[in-house]
Structure formats: structure tokens, C-alpha cells
BAFI-3210 file (N, C-alpha, C; in Angstrom, 3 decimals, decimal comma, padded with zeros to 6 digits):
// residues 228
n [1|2|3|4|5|6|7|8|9|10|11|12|13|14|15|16|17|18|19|20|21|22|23|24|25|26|27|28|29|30|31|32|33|34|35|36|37|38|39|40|41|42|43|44|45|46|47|48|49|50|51|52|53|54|55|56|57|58|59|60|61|62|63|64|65|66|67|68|69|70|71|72|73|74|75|76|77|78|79|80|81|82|83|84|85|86|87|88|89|90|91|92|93|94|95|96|97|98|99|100|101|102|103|104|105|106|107|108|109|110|111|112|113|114|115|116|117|118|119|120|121|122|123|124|125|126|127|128|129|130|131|132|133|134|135|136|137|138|139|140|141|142|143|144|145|146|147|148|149|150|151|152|153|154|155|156|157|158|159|160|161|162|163|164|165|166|167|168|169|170|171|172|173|174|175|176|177|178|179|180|181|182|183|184|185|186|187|188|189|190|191|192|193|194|195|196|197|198|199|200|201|202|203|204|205|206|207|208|209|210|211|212|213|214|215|216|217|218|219|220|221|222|223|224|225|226|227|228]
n.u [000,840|001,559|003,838|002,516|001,228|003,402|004,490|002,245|002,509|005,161|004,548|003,257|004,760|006,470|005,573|005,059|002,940|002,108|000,277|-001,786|-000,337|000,490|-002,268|-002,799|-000,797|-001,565|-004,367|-003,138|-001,702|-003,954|-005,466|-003,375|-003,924|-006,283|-006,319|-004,563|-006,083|-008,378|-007,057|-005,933|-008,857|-009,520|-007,968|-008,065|-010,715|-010,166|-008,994|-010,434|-012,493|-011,284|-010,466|-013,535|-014,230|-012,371|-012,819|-015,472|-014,870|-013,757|-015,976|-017,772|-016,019|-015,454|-018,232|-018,584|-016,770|-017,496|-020,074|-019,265|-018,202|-020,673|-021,874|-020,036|-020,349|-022,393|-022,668|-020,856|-022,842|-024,564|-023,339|-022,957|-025,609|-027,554|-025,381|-025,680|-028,381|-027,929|-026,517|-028,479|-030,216|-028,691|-027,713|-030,256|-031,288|-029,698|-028,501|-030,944|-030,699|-028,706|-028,992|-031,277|-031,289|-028,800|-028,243|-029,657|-027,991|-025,750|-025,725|-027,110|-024,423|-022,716|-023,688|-022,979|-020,078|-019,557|-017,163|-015,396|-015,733|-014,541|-014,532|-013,077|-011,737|-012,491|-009,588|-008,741|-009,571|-010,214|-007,556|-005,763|-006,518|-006,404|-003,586|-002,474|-003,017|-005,875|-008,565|-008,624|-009,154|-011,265|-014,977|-017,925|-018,040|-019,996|-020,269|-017,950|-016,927|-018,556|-017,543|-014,930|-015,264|-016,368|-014,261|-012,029|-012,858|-015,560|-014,491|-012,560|-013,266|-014,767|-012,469|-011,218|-012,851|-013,264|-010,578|-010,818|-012,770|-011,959|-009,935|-011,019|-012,562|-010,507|-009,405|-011,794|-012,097|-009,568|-010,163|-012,409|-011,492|-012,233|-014,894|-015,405|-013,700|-015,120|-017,701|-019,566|-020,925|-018,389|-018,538|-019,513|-019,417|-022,104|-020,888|-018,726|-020,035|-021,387|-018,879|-018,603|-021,277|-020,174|-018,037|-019,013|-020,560|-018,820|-017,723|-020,144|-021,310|-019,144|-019,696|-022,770|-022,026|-020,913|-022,247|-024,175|-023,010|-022,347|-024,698|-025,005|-022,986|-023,837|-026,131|-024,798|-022,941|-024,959|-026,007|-024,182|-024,124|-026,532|-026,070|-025,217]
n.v [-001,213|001,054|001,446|001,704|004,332|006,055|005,772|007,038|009,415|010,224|009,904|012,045|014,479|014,414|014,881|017,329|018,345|019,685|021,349|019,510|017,252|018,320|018,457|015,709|014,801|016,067|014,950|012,386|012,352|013,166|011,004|009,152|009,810|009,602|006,744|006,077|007,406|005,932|002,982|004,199|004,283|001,891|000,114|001,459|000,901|-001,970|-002,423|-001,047|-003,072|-005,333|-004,832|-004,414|-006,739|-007,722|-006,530|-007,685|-010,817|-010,066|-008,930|-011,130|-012,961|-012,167|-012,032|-014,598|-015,020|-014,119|-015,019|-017,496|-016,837|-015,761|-018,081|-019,089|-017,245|-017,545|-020,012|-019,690|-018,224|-019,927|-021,818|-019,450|-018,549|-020,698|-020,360|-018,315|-018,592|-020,155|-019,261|-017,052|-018,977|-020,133|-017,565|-016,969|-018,971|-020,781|-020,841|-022,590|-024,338|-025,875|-026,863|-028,425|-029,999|-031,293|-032,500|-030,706|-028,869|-029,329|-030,075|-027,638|-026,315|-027,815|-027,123|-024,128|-024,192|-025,565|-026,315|-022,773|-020,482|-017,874|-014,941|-015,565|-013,989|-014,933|-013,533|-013,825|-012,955|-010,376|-009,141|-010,045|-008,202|-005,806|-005,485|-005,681|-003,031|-002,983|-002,306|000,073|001,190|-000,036|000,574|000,548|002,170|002,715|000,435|-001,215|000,802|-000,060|-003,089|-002,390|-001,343|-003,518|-005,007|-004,021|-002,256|-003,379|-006,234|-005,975|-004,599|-006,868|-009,311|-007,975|-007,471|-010,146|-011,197|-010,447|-012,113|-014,418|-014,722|-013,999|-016,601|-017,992|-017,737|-018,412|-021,229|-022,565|-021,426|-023,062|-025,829|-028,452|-029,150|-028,488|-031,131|-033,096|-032,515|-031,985|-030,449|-029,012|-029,210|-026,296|-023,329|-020,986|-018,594|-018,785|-020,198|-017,590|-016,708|-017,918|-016,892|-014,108|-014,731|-015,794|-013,619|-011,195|-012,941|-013,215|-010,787|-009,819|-011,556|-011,154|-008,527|-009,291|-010,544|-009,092|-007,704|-009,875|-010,203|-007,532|-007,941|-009,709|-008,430|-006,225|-007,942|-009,343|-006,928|-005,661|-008,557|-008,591|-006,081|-004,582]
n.w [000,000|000,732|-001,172|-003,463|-002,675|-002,903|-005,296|-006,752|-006,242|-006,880|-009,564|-010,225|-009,925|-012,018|-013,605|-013,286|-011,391|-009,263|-007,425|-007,728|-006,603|-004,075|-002,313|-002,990|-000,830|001,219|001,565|002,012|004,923|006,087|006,152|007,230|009,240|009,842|010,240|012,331|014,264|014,453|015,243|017,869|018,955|018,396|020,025|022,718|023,280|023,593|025,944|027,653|027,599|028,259|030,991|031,636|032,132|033,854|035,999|036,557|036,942|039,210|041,315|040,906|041,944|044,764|045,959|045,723|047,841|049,722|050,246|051,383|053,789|054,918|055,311|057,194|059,071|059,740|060,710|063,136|064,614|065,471|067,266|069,248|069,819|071,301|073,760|074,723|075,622|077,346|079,546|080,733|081,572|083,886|085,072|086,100|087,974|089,202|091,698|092,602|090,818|091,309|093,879|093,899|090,957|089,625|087,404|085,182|085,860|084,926|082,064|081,114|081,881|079,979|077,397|077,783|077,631|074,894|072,022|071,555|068,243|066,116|064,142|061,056|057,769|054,464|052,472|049,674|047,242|047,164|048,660|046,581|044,187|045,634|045,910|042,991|042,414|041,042|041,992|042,036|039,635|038,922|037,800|039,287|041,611|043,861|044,279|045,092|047,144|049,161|049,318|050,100|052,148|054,208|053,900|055,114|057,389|058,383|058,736|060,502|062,684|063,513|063,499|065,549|068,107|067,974|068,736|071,712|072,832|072,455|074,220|076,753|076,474|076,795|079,303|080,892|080,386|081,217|083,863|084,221|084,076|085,072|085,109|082,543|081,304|082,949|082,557|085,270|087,612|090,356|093,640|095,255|097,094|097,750|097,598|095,867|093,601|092,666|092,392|089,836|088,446|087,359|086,379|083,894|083,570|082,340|079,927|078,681|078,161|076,013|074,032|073,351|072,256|070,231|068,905|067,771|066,192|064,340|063,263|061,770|060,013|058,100|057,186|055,638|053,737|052,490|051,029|049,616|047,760|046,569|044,989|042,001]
ca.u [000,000|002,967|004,550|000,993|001,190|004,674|004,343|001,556|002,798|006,346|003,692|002,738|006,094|007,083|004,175|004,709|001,714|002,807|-001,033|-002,017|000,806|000,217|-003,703|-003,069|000,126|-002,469|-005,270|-002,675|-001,931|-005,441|-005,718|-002,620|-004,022|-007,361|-005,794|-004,229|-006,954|-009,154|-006,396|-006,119|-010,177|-009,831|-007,155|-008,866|-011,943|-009,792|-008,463|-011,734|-013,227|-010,195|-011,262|-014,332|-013,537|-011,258|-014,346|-016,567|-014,241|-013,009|-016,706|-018,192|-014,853|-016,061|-019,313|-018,889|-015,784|-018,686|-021,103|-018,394|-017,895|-021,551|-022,034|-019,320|-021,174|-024,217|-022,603|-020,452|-024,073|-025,583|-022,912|-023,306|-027,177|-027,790|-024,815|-026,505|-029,335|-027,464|-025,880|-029,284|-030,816|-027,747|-027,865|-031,924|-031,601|-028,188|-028,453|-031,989|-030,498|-027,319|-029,710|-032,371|-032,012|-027,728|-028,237|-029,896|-026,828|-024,392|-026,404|-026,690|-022,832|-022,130|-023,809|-022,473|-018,995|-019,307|-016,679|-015,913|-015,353|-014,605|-014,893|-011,794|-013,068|-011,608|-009,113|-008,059|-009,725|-010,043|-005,866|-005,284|-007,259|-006,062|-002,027|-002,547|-003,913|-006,897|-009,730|-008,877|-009,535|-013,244|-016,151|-018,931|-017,454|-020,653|-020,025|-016,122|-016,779|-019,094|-016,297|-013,523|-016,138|-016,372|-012,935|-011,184|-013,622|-016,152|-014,330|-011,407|-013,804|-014,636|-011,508|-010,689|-013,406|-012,779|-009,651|-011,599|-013,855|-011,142|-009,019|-011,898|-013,137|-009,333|-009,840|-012,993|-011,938|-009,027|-010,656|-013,317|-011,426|-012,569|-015,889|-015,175|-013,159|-015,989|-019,399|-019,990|-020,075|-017,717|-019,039|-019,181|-019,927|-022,439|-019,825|-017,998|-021,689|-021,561|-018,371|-018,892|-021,572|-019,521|-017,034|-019,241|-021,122|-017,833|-017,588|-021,178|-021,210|-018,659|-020,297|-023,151|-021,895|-019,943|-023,686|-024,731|-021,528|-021,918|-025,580|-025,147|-021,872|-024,693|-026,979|-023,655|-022,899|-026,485|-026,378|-023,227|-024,325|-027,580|-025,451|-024,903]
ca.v [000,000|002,310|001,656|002,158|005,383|006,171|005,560|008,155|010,785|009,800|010,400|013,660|015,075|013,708|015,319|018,568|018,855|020,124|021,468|018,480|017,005|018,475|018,475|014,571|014,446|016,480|013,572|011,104|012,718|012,906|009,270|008,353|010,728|008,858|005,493|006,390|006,958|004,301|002,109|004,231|003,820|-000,039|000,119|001,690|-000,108|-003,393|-002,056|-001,220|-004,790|-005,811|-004,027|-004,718|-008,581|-008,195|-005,919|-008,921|-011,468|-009,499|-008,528|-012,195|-013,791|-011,085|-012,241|-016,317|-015,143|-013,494|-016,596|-018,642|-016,009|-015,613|-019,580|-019,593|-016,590|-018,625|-021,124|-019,451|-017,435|-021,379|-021,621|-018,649|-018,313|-021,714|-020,550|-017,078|-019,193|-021,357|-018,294|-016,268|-019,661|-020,283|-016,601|-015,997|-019,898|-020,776|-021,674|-023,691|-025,859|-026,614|-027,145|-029,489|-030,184|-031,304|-032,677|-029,783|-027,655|-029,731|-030,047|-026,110|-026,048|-028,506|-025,941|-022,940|-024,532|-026,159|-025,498|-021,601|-020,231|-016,367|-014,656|-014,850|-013,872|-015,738|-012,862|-013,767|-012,330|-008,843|-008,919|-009,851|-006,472|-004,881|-005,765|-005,209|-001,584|-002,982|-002,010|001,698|001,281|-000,173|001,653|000,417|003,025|002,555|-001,151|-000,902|001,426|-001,054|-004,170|-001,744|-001,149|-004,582|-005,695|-002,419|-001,726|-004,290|-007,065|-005,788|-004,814|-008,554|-009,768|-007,510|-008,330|-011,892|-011,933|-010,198|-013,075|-015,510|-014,066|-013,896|-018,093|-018,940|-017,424|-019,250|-022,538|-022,655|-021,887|-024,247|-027,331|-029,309|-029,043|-029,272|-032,414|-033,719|-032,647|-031,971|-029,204|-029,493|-029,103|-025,388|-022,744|-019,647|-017,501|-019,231|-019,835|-015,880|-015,872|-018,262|-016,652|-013,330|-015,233|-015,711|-012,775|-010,715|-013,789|-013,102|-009,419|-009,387|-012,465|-010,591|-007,539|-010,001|-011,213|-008,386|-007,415|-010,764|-009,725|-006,153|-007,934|-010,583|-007,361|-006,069|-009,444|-009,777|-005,984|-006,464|-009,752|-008,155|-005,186|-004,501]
ca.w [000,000|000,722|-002,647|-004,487|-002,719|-003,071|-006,786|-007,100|-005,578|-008,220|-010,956|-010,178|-009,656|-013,087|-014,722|-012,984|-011,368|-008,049|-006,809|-007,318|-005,511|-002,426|-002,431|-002,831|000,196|002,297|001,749|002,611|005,447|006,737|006,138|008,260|010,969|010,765|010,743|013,692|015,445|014,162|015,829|018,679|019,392|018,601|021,468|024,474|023,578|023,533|026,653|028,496|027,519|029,286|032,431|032,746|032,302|035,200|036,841|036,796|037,838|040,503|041,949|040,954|043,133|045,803|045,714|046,091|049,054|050,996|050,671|052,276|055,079|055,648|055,638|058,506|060,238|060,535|061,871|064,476|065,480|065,983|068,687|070,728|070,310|072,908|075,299|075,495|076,397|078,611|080,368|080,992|082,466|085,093|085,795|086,440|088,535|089,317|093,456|092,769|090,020|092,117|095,287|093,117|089,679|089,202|085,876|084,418|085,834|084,242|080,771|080,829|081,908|078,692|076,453|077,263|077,215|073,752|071,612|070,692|067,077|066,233|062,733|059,971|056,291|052,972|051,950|048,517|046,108|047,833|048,695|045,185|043,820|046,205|045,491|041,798|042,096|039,998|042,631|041,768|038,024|038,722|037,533|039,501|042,545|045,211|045,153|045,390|048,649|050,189|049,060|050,361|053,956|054,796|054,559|055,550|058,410|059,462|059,155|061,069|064,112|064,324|064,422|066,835|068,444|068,181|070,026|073,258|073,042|072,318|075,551|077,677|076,897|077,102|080,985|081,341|080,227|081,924|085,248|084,467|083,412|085,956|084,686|080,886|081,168|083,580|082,584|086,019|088,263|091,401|094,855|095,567|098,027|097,310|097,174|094,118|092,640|092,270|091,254|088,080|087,655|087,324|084,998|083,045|082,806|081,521|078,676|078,190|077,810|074,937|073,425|073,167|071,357|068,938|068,056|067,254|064,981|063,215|062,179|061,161|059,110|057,700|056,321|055,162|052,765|052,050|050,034|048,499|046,952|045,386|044,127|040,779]
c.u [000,876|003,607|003,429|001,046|002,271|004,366|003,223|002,071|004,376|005,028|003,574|003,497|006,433|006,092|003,948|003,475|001,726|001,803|-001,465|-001,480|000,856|-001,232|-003,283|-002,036|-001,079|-003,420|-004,453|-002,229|-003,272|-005,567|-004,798|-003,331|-005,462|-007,402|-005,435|-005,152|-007,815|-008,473|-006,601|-007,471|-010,092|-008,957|-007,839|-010,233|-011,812|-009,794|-009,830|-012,775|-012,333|-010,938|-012,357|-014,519|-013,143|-012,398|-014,862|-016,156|-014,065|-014,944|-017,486|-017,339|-015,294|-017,142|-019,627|-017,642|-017,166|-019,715|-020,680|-018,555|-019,339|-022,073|-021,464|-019,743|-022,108|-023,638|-021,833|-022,169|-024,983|-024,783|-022,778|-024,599|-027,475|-026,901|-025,028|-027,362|-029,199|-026,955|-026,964|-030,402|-030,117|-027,922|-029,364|-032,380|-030,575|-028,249|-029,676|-031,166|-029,322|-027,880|-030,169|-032,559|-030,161|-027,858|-028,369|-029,202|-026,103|-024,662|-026,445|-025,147|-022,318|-022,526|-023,704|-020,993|-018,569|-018,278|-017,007|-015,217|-015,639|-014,408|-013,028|-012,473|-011,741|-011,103|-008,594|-008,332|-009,471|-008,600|-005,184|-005,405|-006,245|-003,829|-001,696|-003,036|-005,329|-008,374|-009,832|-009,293|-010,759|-014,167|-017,247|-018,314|-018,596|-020,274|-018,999|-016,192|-017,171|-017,957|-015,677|-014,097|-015,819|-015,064|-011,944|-011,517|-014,277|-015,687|-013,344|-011,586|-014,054|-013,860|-010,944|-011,614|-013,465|-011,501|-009,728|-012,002|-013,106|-010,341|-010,139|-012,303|-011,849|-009,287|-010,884|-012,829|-010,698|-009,212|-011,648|-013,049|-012,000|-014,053|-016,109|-015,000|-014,368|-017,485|-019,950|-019,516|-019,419|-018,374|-018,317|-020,316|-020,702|-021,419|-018,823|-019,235|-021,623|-020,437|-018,200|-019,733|-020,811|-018,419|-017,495|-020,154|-019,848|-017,669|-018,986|-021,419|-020,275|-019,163|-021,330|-023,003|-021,160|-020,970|-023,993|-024,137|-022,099|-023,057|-025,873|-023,968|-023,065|-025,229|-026,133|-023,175|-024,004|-026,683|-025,417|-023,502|-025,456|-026,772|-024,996|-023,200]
c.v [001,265|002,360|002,219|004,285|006,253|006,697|006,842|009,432|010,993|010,859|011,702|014,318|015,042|014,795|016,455|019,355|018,848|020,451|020,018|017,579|017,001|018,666|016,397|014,215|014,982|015,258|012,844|011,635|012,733|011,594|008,515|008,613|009,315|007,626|005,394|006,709|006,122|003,282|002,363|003,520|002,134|-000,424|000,486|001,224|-001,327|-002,979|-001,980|-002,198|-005,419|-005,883|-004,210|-006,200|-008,492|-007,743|-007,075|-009,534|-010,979|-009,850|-010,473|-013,299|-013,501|-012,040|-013,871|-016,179|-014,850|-014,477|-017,291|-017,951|-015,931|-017,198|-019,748|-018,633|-017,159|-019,564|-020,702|-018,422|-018,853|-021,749|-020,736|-018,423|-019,080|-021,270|-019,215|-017,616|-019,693|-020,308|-017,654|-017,965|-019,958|-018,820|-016,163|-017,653|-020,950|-021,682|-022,989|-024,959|-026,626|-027,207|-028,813|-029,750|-030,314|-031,827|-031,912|-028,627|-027,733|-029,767|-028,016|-025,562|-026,859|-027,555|-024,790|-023,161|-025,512|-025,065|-023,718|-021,337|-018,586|-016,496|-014,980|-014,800|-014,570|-013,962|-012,709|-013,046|-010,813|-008,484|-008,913|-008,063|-005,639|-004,459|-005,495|-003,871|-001,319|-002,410|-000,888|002,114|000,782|000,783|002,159|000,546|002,193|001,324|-001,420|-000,621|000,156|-002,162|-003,796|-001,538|-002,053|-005,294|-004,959|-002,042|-003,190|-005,756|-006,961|-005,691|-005,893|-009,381|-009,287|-007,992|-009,800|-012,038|-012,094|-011,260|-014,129|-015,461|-014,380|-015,902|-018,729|-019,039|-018,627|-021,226|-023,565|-022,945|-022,759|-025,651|-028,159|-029,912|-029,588|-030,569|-033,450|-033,650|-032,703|-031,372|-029,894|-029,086|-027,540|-024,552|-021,421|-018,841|-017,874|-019,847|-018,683|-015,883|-016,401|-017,827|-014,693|-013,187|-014,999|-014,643|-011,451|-011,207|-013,338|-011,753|-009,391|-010,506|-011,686|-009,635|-008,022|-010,485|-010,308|-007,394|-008,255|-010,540|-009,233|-006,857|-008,439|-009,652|-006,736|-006,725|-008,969|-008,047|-005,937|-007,527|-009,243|-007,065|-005,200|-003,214]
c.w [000,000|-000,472|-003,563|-003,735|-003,295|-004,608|-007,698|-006,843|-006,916|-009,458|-011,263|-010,211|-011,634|-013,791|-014,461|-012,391|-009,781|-007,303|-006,747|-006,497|-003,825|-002,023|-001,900|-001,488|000,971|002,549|002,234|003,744|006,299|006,967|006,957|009,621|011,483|010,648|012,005|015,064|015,350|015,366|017,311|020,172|019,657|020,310|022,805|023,889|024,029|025,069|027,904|028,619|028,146|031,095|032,838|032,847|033,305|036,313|037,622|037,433|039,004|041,617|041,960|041,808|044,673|046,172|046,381|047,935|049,979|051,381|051,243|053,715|055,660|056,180|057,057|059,666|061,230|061,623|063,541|065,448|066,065|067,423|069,846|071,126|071,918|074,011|076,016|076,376|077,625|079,885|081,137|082,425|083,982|085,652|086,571|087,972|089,090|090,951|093,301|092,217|090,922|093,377|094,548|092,017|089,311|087,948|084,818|084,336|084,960|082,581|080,402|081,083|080,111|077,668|076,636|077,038|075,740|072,917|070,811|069,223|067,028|064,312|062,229|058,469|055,232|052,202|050,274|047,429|046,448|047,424|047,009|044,171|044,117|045,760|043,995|041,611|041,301|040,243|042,291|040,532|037,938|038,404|038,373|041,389|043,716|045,757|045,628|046,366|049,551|050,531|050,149|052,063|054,717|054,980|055,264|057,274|059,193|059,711|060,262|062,567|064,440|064,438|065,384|068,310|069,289|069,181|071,395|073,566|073,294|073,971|076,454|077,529|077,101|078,748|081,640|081,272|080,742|083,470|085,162|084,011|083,633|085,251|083,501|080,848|081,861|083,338|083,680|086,540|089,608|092,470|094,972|096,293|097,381|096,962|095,521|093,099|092,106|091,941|089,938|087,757|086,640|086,703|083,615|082,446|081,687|079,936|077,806|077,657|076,107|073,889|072,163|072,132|069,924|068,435|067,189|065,875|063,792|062,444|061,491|059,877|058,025|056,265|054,974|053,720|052,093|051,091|049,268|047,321|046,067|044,884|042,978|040,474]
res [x|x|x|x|x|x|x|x|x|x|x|x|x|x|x|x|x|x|x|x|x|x|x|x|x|x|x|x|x|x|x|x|x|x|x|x|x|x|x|x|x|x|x|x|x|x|x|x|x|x|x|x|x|x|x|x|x|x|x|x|x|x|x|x|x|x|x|x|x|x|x|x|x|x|x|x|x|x|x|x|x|x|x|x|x|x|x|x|x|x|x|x|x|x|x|x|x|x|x|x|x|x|x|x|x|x|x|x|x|x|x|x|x|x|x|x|x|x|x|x|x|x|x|x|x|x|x|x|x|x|x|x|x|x|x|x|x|x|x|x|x|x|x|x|x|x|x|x|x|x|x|x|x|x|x|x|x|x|x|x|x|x|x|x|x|x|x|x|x|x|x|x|x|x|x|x|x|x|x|x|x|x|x|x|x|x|x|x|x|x|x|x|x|x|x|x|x|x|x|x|x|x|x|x|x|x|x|x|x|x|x|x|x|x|x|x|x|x|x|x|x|x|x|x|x|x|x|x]
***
């Protein structure tokens, strides 16, 4: 194509026809320019079909990490629901059951001491994003913030969180080996009645507020995942 032009432009020279000449270099000219951007366009279009390929993936990776994390929510909220329970019944009846009813102590001692579990979230896809600078080149900004909320922010309060909780049943399970290992409470005096229950209301208190974390996280997930 370059020689076919080449060759014309020869012609014209030859033939003295010098207006014409540069009338026809000007057209070719124009025609490189708007080759050039032809290409350009094909380029950042290629380029932004790129992007939002990686978009998708990224937010659809997002998307199945958070279903895992809320799966393991549920389940750590199935173990503290009953030992709330178990905690509020020893505290509101605590001297009777130990007086008249030792089985039903030790059965409410076995479920609030069932094993504990605290939050960690499936980091990978996020960290990846995040390590590639690619999260900043997304389009679809509101959802990005939210993304960027939950791992930045709310997940960070529940592992923090979590370690209180973790610290506080390492206390508890420690002083209550006896118990754990036995499924049965030990012969004790009012006064250490009040103060397990006083163990465990500390354990119970931050329990508590870690419930109420893991739900608001739940809502959290749960608008993310419908987000577009």
C-alpha cells in the first residue's frame, strides 16, 4: 500500500503537477491521521473490555468469598445463640439448680462450654485487587466502597473483636477445666456460685456484642451480593 502510494505521488512530480501534488500528500496525510486513530479507538476499547472482564471477575470472586464467610457466620451465630441461652438460664436460677435439679446444671454447663469459634473472612480475592492496584480502576465506585467497607472496616472490628472473646473463653476454660473435662459441676460454696456466675457474665457481655456485629456484618454481605 505504501509503494501504491509512493508511486503516485512519483507520478505527479514527473508530470509537474505540483497542486495536485500536495492536495493529494495532504489527503494522505489525513488518512494516516485517521488510521491512527481508528487504531487508537480499537485500542482503548480493547483495553476497556479488558477491564471490565477483570471488573466482573473481581466482583463475581467477591461475591462467592462473601457466601463462604456468611455460611461460617451462621454457623459461628448457631454456637453462641444456645450458650446465650445457657448463660441467661444459670444466671436468672443458678443456686436452685445446684440445690435441686444437678443434671440440668451440668447439661446447661455442657452448652455454654461447647466449643468456641470467632470470625476470619476468605481474603483472597479482595488482597489480590487490592495488590494489583486494579480495585482503583473499577467503575462500579458505590459497590467498590461497600467491598472496600467490609474488609477495611467491618471485618477488622470482628476480628478484633474476636480476640476479646477468644481471651476472655481462654480465661474461662481454663478456670473451668474441671468441669469441661468432667461434665460436672464441682461441689461449691455460694460464694464461688456468684463468682462463676460473674465469669461468666464478663464472657457473656462481649459475646453478646460479637452477636450483634456478626448480624449487622450478615446485612452487610447480604447488600453487596444483590449489588450490581
Amino acid at each position: 500500500m505504501i509503494k501504491f502510494f509512493r508511486k503516485i505521488r512519483q507520478n505527479l512530480l514527473l508530470e509537474n503537477k505540483t497542486g495536485k501534488y500536495f492536495k493529494y500528500a495532504i489527503g494522505e496525510i489525513v488518512l494516516v491521521v485517521i488510521g491512527i486513530l481508528i487504531a487508537l479507538s480499537i485500542n482503548n476499547w480493547n483495553e476497556s473490555r479488558k477491564q471490565s472482564i477483570s471488573e466482573n471477575e473481581f466482583i463475581t470472586n467477591i461475591k462467592k468469598d462473601l457466601k463462604k464467610d456468611k455460611d461460617y457466620i451462621n454457623l459461628i451465630i448457631s454456637f453462641i445463640e444456645p450458650r446465650m441461652q445457657a448463660y441467661e438460664e444459670l444466671n436468672s436460677d443458678l443456686p436452685n439448680l445446684y440445690d435441686n435439679d444437678k443434671n440440668s446444671l451440668d447439661l446447661l454447663f455442657q452448652n455454654y462450654f461447647i466449643s468456641q469459634r470467632t470470625f476470619y473472612p476468605i481474603l483472597g480475592s479482595y488482597q489480590s485487587a487490592l495488590s494489583g492496584n486494579q480495585i482503583n480502576t473499577f467503575t462500579r465506585k458505590k459497590l467498590i466502597q461497600d467491598i472496600t467497607k467490609i474488609y477495611n472496616s467491618t471485618y477488622d472490628r470482628l476480628i478484633d473483636n474476636g480476640h476479646i472473646l477468644d481471651e476472655r473463653w481462654f480465661y474461662l476454660s481454663k478456670k473451668y477445666a474441671y468441669e469441661r473435662r468432667t461434665g460436672h459441676f464441682r461441689e461449691m460454696k455460694f460464694e464461688q456460685l456468684s463468682e462463676f456466675l460473674d465469669d461468666l457474665y464478663y464472657h457473656y457481655q462481649q459475646m453478646e456484642w460479637y452477636l450483634k456485629q456478626l448480624k449487622s456484618t450478615i446485612v452487610e454481605i447480604d447488600e453487596i451480593i444483590a449489588g450490581n
